[in-house]
C-alpha positions in Angstrom: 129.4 46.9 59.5 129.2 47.7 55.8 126.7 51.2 56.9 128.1 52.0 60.8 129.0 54.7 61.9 132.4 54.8 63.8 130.4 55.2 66.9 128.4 52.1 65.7 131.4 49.9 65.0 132.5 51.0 68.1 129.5 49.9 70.1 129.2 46.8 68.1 132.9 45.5 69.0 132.3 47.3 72.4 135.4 49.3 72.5 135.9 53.3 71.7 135.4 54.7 68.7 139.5 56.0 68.6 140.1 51.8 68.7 138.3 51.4 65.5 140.0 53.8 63.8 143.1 53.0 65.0 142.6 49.3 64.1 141.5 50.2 60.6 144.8 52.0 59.9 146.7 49.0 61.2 145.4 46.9 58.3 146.7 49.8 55.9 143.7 52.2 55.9 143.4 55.8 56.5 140.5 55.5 59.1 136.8 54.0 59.4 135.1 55.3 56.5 137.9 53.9 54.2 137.9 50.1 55.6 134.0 50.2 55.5 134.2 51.4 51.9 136.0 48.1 51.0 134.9 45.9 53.1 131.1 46.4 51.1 132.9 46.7 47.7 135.3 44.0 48.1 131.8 41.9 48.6 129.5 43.1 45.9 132.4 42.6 43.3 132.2 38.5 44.1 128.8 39.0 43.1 127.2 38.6 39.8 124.7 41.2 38.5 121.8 38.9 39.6 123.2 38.5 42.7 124.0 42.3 43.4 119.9 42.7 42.7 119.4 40.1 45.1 121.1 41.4 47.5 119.7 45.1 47.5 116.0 43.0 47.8 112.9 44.7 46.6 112.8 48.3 45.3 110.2 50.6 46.9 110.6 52.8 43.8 113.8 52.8 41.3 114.2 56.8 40.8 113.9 57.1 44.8 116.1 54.2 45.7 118.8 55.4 43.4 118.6 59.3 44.3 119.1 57.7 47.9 121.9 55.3 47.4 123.7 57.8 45.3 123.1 60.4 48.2 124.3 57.9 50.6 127.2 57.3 48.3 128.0 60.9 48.0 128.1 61.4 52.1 130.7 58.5 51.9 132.9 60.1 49.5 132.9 63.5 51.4 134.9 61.4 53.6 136.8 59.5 51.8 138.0 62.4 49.2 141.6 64.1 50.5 142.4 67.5 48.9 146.0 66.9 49.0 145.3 63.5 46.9 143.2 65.5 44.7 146.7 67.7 44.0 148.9 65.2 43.5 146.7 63.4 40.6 146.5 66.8 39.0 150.0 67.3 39.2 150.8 64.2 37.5 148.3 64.7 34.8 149.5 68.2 34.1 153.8 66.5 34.3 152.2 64.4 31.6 153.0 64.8 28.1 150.8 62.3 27.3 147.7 60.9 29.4 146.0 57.2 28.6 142.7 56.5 30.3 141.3 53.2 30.5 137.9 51.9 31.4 136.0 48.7 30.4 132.5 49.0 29.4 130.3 51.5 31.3 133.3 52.5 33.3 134.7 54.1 30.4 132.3 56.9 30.7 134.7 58.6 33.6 137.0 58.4 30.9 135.6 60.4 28.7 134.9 63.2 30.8 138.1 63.5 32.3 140.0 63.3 28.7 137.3 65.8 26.9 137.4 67.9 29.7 141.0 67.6 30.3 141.9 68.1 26.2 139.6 71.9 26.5 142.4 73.0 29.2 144.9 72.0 27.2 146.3 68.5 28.1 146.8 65.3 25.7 144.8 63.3 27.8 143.4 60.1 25.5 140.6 57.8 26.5 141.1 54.2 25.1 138.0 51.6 25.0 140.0 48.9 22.6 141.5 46.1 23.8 143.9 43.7 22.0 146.6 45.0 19.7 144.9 48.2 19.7 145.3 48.8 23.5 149.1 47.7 23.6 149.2 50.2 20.5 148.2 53.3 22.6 150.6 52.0 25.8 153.8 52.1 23.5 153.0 55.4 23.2 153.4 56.2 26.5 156.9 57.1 27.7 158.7 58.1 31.0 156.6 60.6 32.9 153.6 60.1 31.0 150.6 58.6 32.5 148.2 55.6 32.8 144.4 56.5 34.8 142.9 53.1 35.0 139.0 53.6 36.3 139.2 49.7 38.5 135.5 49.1 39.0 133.4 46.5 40.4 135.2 44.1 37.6 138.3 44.5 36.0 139.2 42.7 32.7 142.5 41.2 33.3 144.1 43.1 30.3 143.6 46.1 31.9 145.3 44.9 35.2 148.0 43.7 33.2 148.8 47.4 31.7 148.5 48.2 35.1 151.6 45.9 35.5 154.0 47.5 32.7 153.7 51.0 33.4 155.8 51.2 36.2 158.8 49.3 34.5 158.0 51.7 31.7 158.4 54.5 34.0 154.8 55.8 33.5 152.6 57.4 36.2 149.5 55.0 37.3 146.6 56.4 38.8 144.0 54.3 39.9 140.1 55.2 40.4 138.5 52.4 42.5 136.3 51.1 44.5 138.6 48.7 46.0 141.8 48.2 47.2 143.2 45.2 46.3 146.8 44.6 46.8 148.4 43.8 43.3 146.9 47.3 41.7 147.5 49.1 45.1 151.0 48.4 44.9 151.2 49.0 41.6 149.8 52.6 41.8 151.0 55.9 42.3 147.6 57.1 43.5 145.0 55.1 44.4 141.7 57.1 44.5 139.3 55.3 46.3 135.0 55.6 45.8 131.9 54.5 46.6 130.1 52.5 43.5 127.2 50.4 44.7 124.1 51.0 43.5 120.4 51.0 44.4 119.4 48.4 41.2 121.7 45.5 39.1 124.4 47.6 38.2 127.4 49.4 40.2 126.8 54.0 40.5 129.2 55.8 38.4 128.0 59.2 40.2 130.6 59.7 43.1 133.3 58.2 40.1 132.2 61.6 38.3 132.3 63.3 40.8 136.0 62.7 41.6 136.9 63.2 37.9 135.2 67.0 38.6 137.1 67.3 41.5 140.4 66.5 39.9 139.4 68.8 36.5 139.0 71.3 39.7 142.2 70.6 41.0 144.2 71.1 37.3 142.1 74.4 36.9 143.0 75.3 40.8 147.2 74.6 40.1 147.7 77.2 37.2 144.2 79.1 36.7 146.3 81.5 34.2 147.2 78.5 32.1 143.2 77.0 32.1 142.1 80.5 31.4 144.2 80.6 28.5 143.5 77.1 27.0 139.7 77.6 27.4 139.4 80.5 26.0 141.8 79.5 22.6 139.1 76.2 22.8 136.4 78.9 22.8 137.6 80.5 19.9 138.2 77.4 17.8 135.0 76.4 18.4 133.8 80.0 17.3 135.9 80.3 14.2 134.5 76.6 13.1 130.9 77.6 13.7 130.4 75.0 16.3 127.6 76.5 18.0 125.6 78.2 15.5 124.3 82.1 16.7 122.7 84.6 15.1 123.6 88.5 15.1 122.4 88.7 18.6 124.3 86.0 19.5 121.2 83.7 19.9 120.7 80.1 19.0 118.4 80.6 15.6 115.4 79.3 15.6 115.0 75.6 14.3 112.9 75.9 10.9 
């Protein structure tokens, strides 16, 4: 059931496919592909890294098998992805005075892209990778309105979960990225993004997690494309006035001597 199509879940259960959907949004999901989604990730994150390899058996060819998973992965998001979702996290990123964005390890890199590219159009979005003391430090900075993006992977240290758990008697925004939906952070958030994350090797995908960050850096640009415009080009000039990216008369890269 983790790869069927409705049609094959239908067949499998022998019933029609409007039953499976229909029973999938009983248990709290928006159709098929979403109850698929987490029924696979729920599994792989009981695994260990060893056992996630085991589990995807022998590869045929590691750049093929993860262009194909990743492909596969991609199809899945198509349907998982809801425009008017897509709105509402940009919308509370933009009400935001100030933006925190956690991610342990590897998951942190979502982070930074959506905080780099979020800063060029003009938003105080922060990406935080220390824990302890530090961490707490950058919550209290938060304050009613702002928000919290928490990128809820695979695993999920339980310091992050906990943060997760404060922002809403603080007032603060939560948005969750994830790959699945398990109760305590689903409640918790205001938006719960979900996405496909297995991958072909040892380690989870971060591609269709990118991908979401680009749409919702889309969706920001898409709300006020005067206001982007405006904060890209300032960021364009500040770059220019710093000599950032050196250019010569012809407003060519020089050559490297």
């Amino acid at each position: 059931m983790s790869y069927a199509s409705v049609q094959e879940a239908a067949d499998l259960a022998e019933v029609n496919p409007a039953t499976v959907v229909r029973a999938a949004q009983l248990v709290g999901f928006s159709g098929w592909p979403q109850l698929r989604a987490e029924v696979r990730s729920r599994y792989l994150s009981l695994l260990s890294a060893s056992e996630v390899l085991q589990e995807h058996g022998e590869a045929q060819g590691a750049g093929e098998s993860a262009v194909r998973q990743d492909l596969h992965n991609l199809r899945d998001l198509g349907t998982l992805l809801d425009e008017d979702q897509l709105a509402r996290v940009a919308a509370i990123i933009m009400a935001a005075r100030t933006t925190l964005v956690l991610g342990s390890g590897s998951f942190a890199a979502p982070g930074l892209q959506l905080a780099h590219l979020a800063q060029t159009l003009g938003h105080d979005v922060r990406l935080e990778r220390a824990g302890g003391t530090a961490l707490l430090n950058a919550f209290a900075t938060l304050r009613e309105g702002d928000a919290l993006v928490i990128f809820h992977l695979w695993r999920t240290p339980g310091d992050l979960l906990q943060i997760a758990g404060l922002a809403r008697d603080r007032g603060v925004r939560l948005v969750v990225v994830g790959d699945h939906a398990r109760p305590g952070i689903t409640a918790l958030a205001d938006e719960f993004v979900m996405v496909p994350s297995e991958g072909a090797s040892i380690f989870p995908s971060l591609v269709p997690t990118v991908t979401v960050v680009q749409a919702v850096v889309a969706a920001i640009v898409a709300a006020d494309p005067g206001a982007a415009t405006r904060a890209t080009d300032a960021a364009d000039e500040l770059w220019r006035d710093f000599g950032l990216f050196p250019r010569d008369k012809d407003g060519l890269l020089p050559e490297v001597q």
